[in-house]
N, C-alpha and C positions, 0 to 999 in steps of 0.2 A: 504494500500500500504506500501511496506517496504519504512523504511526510509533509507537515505544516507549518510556515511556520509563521508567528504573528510580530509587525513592525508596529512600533510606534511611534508615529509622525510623520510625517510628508512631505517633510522641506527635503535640501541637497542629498544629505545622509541617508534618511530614511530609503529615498525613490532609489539610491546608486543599491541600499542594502535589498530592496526588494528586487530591481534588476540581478545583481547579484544569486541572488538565492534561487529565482527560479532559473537562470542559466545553469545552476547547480543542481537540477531538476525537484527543484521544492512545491510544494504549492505555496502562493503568498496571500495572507490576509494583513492590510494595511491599515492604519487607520492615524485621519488626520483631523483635529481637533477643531479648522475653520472648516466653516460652509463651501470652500471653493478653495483649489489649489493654486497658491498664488506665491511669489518671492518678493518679500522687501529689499532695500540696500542700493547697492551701488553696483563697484567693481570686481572683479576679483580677478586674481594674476596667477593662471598655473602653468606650473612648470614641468619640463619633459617626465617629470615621473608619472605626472597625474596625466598627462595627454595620451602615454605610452598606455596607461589602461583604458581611456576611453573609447583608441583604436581598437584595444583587443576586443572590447563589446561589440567593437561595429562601429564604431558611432563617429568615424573619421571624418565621412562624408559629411555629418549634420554640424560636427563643431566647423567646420570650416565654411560653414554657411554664415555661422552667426560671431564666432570671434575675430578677434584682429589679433596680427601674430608681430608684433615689434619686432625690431630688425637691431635696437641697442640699446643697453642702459646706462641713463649717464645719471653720475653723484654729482650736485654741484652745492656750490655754499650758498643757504639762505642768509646769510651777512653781503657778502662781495657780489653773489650769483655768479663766479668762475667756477670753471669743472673742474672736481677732484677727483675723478676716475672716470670710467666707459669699460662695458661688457659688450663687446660683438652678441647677437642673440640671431636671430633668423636661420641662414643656414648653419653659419658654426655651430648653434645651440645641436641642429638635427647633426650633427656630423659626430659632437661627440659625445651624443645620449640618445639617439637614433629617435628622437620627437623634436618636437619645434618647443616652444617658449609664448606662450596665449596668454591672451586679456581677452577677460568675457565679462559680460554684462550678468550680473547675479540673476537674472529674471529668465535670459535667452540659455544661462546654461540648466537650470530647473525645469525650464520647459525641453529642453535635449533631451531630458531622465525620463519627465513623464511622458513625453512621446514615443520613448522604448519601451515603455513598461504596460501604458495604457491597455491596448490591442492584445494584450498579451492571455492567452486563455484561463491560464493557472497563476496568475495573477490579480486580486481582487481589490481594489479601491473603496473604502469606505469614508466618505466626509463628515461633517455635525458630527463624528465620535472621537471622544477623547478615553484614554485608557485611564479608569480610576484606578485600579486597583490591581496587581496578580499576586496569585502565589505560585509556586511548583510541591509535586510531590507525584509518589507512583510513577516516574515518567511523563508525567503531563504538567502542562504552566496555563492557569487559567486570567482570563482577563474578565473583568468587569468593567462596560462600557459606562459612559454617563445615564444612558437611557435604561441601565441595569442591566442589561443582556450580557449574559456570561458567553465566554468563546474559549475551545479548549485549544490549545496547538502544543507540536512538538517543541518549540522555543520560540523565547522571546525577543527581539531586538529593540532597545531604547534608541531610538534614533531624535528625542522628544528636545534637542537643546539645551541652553546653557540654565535653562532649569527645570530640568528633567524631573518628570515623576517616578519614570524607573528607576531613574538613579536612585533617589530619595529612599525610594522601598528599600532599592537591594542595601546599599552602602551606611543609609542611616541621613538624615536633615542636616548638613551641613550648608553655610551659605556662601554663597560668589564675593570674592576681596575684587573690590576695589583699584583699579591701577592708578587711579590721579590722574589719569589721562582723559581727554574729551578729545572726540572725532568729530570732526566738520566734514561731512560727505553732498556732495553733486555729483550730477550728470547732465552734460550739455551740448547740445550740438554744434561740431565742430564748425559747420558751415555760418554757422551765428557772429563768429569768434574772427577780430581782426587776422590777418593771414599770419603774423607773427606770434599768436598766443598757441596757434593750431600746433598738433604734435602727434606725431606717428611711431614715437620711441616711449620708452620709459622713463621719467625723469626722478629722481628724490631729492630736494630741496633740503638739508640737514643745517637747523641752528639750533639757540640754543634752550632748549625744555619747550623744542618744537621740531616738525616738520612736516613735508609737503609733498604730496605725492602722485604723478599725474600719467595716466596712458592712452592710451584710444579703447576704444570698444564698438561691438556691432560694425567690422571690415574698414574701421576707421571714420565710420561714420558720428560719431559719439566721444565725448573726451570723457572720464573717471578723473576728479581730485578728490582728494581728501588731506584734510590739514588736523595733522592730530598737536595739542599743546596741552600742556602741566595745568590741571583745572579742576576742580570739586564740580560736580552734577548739581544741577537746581532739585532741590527737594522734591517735587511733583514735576516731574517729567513731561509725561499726561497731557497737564494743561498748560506744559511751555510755551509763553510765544515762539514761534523759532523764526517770526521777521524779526526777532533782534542778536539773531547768530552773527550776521552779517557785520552789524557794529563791533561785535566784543571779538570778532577775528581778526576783521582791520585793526583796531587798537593791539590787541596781541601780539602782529605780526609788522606793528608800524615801525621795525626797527630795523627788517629783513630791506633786500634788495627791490630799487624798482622795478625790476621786471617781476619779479614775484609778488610784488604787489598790484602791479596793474592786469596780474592775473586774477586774484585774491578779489580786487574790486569788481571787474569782470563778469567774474558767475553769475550774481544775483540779478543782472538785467538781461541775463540771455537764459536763466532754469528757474526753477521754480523755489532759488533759493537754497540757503545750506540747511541741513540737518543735524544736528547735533548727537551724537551717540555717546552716552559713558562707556569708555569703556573696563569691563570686567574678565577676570578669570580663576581658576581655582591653581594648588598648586599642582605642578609634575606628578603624572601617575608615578605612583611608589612601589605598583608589582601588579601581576595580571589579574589578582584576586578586586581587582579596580577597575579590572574590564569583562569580566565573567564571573558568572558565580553558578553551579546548576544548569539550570536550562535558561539562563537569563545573559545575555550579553549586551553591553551598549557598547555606544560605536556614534563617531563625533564631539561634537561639543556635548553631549550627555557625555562622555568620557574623559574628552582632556581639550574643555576649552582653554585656548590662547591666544595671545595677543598679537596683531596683525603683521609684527615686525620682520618675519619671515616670508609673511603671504603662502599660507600653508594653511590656512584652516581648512575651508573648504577641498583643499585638498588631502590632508589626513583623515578627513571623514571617506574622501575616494577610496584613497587605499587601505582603510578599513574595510569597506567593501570589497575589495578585491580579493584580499586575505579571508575574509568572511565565507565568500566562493569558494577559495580551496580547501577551507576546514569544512565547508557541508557538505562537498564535496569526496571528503572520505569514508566511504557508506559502510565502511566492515569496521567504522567505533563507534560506539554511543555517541548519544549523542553531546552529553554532559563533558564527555572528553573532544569530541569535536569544535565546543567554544570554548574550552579549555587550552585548546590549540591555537586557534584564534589569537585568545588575548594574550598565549607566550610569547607569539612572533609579530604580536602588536604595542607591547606596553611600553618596551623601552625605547624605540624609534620615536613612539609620540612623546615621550617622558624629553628626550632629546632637544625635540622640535619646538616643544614647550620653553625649554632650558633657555634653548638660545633665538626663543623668540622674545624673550624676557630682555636677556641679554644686549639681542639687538638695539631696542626700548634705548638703556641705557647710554648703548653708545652713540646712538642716533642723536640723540636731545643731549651730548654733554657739554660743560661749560668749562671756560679757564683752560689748564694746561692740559685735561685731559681733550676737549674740542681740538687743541693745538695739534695735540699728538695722532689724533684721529687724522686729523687733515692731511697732517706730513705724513702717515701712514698709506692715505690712499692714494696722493700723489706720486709715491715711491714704488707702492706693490699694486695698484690699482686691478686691476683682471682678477690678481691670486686673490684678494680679499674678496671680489662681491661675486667672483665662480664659487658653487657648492656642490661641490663632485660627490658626499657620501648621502648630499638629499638626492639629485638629479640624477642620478647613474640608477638604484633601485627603485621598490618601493615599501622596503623594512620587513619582505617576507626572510625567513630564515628555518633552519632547522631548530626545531624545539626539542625536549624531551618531556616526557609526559610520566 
C-alpha cells in the first residue's frame, strides 16, 4: 500500500517537500492554513546548489521562464560607493558548479512549486486548514484540523514557518530572538527607473550597522532592494504606517553615498513603497533530534530559521527537500529511521549556514577598524572571499549512520 504522508503549510518549503515526496512515490496530503495559495516578500537569490535541484525535478524549463540569472557581483562601499570586490556569476558560476546563479521573485518561484505539484494525482491540496494538533504512536501520526477532522498519515512534515506549530508540539514553546535588525524590502520596475539606477548584476552596498542590496528579477524585468539597518521593531507591526518607512530610511542612510541614495529616494515614487520586516531567528540546530523526532520531521524555517546574510533560506528549505526525497525514498527502513536519516545528513549543513549567516550580519554592518579591515580584505582577496565553494558545489546530503 502507498504510504502517506501529511505537510504542513504551503509556502516554498512545504510545496518543494510535497513535490519531493510524491516523486519518492508517497501519497501527499497538504495543508495550508490561508484561503488561497499565495507568496508575500520580495526577492530571493539562489544559488547553483539550489538551481542544480530544481533541474533534477524538471523544473529547468519553468525557472528560466521566470528568473533573471546575473552575470556578476559586485561589493561596493555604502560610504565612498567605490567597488571593493566583483564575482564573475553567469557562465563561470555554470562552469564551476554545473548551474547558473538566479534571482527570482519570491511569488514567481512559489508558483514554479505549485504548478508541479498541483496536476499531480497523489498529490492533494487542502486550503482554510490549518494543522492544530498531532501526535504519533502505533506507527501512525494523527493530525487534527481546525474544523476538527482528524487525518491519519505515515509522517508528518512541518513545513508551517518561523512559527511553526509543529515545531512547538515536537520541541516544546520556545520563542524567535530578535536580530536588531529591520529590512526595508521593494520591488520595482526597472523600466520606471532612470537608465542609471537600472541593474542586471548583483550589487551589496556595505556600511556601517547597514546595508543595501539590489538585483533584477522576473528576466530583468523587475529590480529587488532591500536595505537592512540596526533598529528595534515598532511594537504593533499590524497597524504600522509603513508610508513612513520611506523617511526613517532616508535619514538612516543620509550619510551613505549619493548614488545610493538617489537610489534609496527612488523606490517610493516608482513601487508601492518600502516595507519594513523585523527581522528574527532562533539559534543553530544543535543535533538532528531538532529536525526529527518519530514520524515527525520539519524542514525550513520551522527548523532552522536565519538571517538573510547568506541568501540561503529559501534555499535550505530546497535542499531539505531534496534530502527529504532520498530518505522516503529508502523503502526497506521504517519509516521513523527514514527521517531519522533525513535530519543526520541535514542538521549540520543548516547549523553551518545559520552560523555564518549570522556571521555574515556582523561583518557586513561593521564599524571602525574592523569596516577598515573588511575593506582592505576585499580589495586584496576579492573573488576568494565572496566564492562559497563548500555551499555551491553540494547540497549537504552525506553519508549518515543510523
Amino acid at each position: 500500500m502507498q504510504k502517506q504522508i501529511l505537510v504542513a503549510g504551503g509556502g516554498i518549503g512545504g510545496l518543494a517537500a510535497a513535490l519531493a515526496a510524491e516523486i519518492a512515490g508517497w501519497e501527499v496530503r497538504l495543508f495550508e492554513r490561508a484561503p488561497a495559495f499565495s507568496e508575500v516578500g520580495a526577492g530571493v537569490q539562489i544559488g547553483p546548489n539550489v538551481v542544480r535541484r530544481l533541474q533534477a525535478w524538471g523544473l529547468h524549463r519553468e525557472l528560466q521562464a521566470v528568473a533573471a540569472f546575473p552575470d556578476r557581483l559586485q561589493v561596493r562601499s555604502a560610504v565612498s560607493g567605490g567597488e571593493l570586490a566583483a564575482l564573475p556569476l553567469g557562465a563561470s558560476v555554470i562552469a564551476r558548479y554545473g548551474a547558473a546563479y538566479a534571482t527570482i521573485h519570491r511569488a514567481d518561484l512559489h508558483a514554479l512549486l505549485l504548478n508541479a505539484v498541483k496536476h499531480r494525482p497523489t498529490v492533494h491540496l487542502n486550503l482554510d486548514q490549518s494543522v492544530e494538533h498531532h501526535q504519533q504512536g502505533d506507527g501512525v501520526v494523527t493530525v487534527r484540523l481546525k474544523d476538527g477532522t482528524l487525518v491519519e498519515g505515515d509522517a508528518l512534515i512541518g513545513a508551517d514557518g518561523l512559527r511553526s506549530g509543529t515545531r512547538a508540539r515536537l520541541l516544546g514553546e520556545t520563542a524567535t530572538r530578535s536580530s536588531g535588525h529591520l529590512a526595508y524590502r521593494a520591488v520595482v520596475r526597472q523600466a520606471d527607473l532612470p537608465q542609471a539606477l537600472r541593474t542586471q548584476q548583483v550589487t551589496a552596498w556595505l556600511g556601517p550597522r547597514l546595508h543595501v542590496v539590489q538585483y533584477p528579477l522576473r528576466r530583468g524585468e523587475l529590480m529587488n532592494v532591500v536595505a537592512i539597518r540596526h533598529g528595534e521593531a515598532p511594537a504593533d507591526l499590524d497597524h504600522w504606517d509603513h508610508a513612513a518607512n520611506a523617511g526613517d530610511l532616508e535619514s538612516a542612510l543620509s550619510q551613505t553615498c549619493a548614488p545610493l541614495q538617489e537610489l534609496i529616494r527612488a523606490v517610493p515614487s516608482v513601487s508601492g513603497g518600502w516595507r519594513l520586516w523585523p527581522l528574527s531567528d532562533r539559534p543553530p540546530v544543535r543535533g538532528p533530534q531538532e529536525m526529527a523526532q518519530g514520524l515527525v520531521a520539519l524542514l525550513g524555517d520551522a527548523a532552522h530559521p536565519m538571517r538573510p546574510y547568506l541568501a540561503q533560506g529559501a534555499g535550505m528549505a530546497i535542499e531539505d527537500a531534496a534530502e527529504l526525497q532520498r530518505a522516503l525514498s529508502m523503502h526497506d527502513l521504517e519509516v521513523d529511521l527514514r527521517l531519522r536519516r533525513y535530519a543526520l545528513n541535514r542538521w549540520q549543513r543548516n547549523a553551518r549556514v545559520q552560523e555564518r549567516s549570522r556571521r555574515n550580519g556582523r561583518i557586513f554592518h561593521a564599524t571602525g577598524f574592523v569596516r577598515f579591515g573588511r575593506d582592505m580584505s576585499l580589495r586584496l582577496l576579492g573573488e576568494r572571499l565572496l566564492d562559497v565553494p563548500w555551499l555551491y558545489r553540494g547540497d549537504g546530503a552525506g553519508v549518515s549512520q543510523l
